[in-house]
C-alpha positions as CSV (number, residue, x, y, z in Angstrom):
1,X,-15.9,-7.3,17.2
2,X,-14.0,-8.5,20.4
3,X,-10.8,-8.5,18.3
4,X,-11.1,-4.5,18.2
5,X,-11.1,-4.7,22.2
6,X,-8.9,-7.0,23.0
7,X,-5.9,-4.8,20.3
8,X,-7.1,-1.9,22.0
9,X,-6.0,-3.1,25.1
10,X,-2.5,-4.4,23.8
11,X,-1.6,-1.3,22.5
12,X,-2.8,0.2,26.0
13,X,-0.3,-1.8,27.2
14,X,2.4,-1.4,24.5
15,X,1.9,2.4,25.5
16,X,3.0,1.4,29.4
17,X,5.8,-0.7,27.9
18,X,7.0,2.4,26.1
19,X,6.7,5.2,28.5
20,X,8.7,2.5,31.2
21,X,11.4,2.0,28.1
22,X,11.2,5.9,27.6
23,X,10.0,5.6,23.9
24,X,7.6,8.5,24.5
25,X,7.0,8.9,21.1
26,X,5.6,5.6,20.7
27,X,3.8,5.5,23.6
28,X,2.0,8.3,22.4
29,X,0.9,6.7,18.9
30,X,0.4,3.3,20.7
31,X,-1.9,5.6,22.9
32,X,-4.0,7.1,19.4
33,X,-4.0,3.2,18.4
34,X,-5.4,2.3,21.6
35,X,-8.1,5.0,21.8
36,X,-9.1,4.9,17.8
37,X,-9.8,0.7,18.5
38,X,-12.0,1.4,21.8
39,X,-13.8,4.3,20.0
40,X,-14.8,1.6,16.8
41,X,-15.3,-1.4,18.8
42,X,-17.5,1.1,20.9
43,X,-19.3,1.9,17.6
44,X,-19.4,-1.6,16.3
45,X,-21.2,-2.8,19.6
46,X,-23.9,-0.1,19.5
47,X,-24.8,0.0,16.1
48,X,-22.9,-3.1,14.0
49,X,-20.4,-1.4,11.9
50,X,-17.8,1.8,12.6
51,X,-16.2,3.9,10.1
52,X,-13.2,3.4,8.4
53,X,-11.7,6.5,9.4
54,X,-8.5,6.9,11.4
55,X,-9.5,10.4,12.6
56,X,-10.1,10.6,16.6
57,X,-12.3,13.9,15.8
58,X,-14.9,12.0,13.3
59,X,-15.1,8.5,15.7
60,X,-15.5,11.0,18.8
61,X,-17.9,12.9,17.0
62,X,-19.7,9.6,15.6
63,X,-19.8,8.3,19.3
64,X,-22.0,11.2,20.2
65,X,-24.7,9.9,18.9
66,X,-24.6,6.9,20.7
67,X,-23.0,7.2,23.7
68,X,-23.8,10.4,25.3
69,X,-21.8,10.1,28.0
70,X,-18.2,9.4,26.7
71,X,-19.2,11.9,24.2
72,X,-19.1,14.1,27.2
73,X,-15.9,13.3,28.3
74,X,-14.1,13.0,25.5
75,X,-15.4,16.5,24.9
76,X,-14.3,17.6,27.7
77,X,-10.5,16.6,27.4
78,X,-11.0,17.5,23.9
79,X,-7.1,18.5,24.3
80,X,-6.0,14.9,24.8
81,X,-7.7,13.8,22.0
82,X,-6.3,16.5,19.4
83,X,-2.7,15.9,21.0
84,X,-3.7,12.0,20.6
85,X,-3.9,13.0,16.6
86,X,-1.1,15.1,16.7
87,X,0.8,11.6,18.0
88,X,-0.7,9.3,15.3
89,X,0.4,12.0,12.8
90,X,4.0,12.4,13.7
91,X,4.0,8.6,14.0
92,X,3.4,8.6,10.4
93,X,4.6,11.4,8.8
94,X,6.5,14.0,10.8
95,X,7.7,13.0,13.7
96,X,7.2,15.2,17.5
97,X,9.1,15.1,20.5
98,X,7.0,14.0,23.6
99,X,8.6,14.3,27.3
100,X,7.4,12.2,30.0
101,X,5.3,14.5,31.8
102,X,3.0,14.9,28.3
103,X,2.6,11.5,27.9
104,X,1.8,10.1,31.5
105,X,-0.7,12.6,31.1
106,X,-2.2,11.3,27.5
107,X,-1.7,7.8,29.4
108,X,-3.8,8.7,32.4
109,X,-6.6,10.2,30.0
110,X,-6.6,7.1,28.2
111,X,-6.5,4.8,30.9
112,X,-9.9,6.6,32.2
113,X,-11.6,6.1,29.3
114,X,-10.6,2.2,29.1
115,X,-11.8,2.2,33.0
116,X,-15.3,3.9,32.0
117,X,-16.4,2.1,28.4
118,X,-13.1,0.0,28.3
């Protein structure tokens, strides 16, 4: 499942593209994206499959039992990832307003999650 890591990382990248265009909107869904694809090719390598869920909460909370820890981590900035929902959300549905300062931060979260199990 490769594929799942090497998309992750494009829409890492689509998420710098945005936040240097100031679409900070979409940097912040192509941030979810980005996570979301880690989190199931993380899954897929440690035990073959991941689910077919699009919530962050249920893949973080899958990746516990596997990967002790990220699990840590991600628990620990458990803000980023609810905000990271919040994004994939308002993507979809209703959109938010996000300012630069918010999403360098979801950026830099992310970013250290790609540079530990990325």
């Amino acid at each position: 499942m490769r594929e799942l890591l090497e998309r992750a990382r494009r829409f890492l990248r689509e998420a710098e593209d945005d936040v240097r265009k100031e679409f900070f909107d979409l940097a912040a869904f192509h941030l979810e994206q980005a996570l979301q694809l880690l989190l199931k090719y993380r899954l897929s390598e440690k035990v073959g499959y991941f689910s077919k869920t699009h919530s962050l909460s249920a893949l973080v909370e899958e990746i516990g039992e596997i990967e002790p820890e990220l699990s840590r981590f991600l628990g620990e900035n458990r803000r980023f990832v609810r905000e990271l929902e919040r994004a994939y959300i308002g993507a979809r549905y209703l959109p938010f307003q996000y300012g630069r300062e918010e999403v360098e931060e979801l950026l830099g979260f992310v970013r250290r999650v790609f540079e530990g199990w990325g």
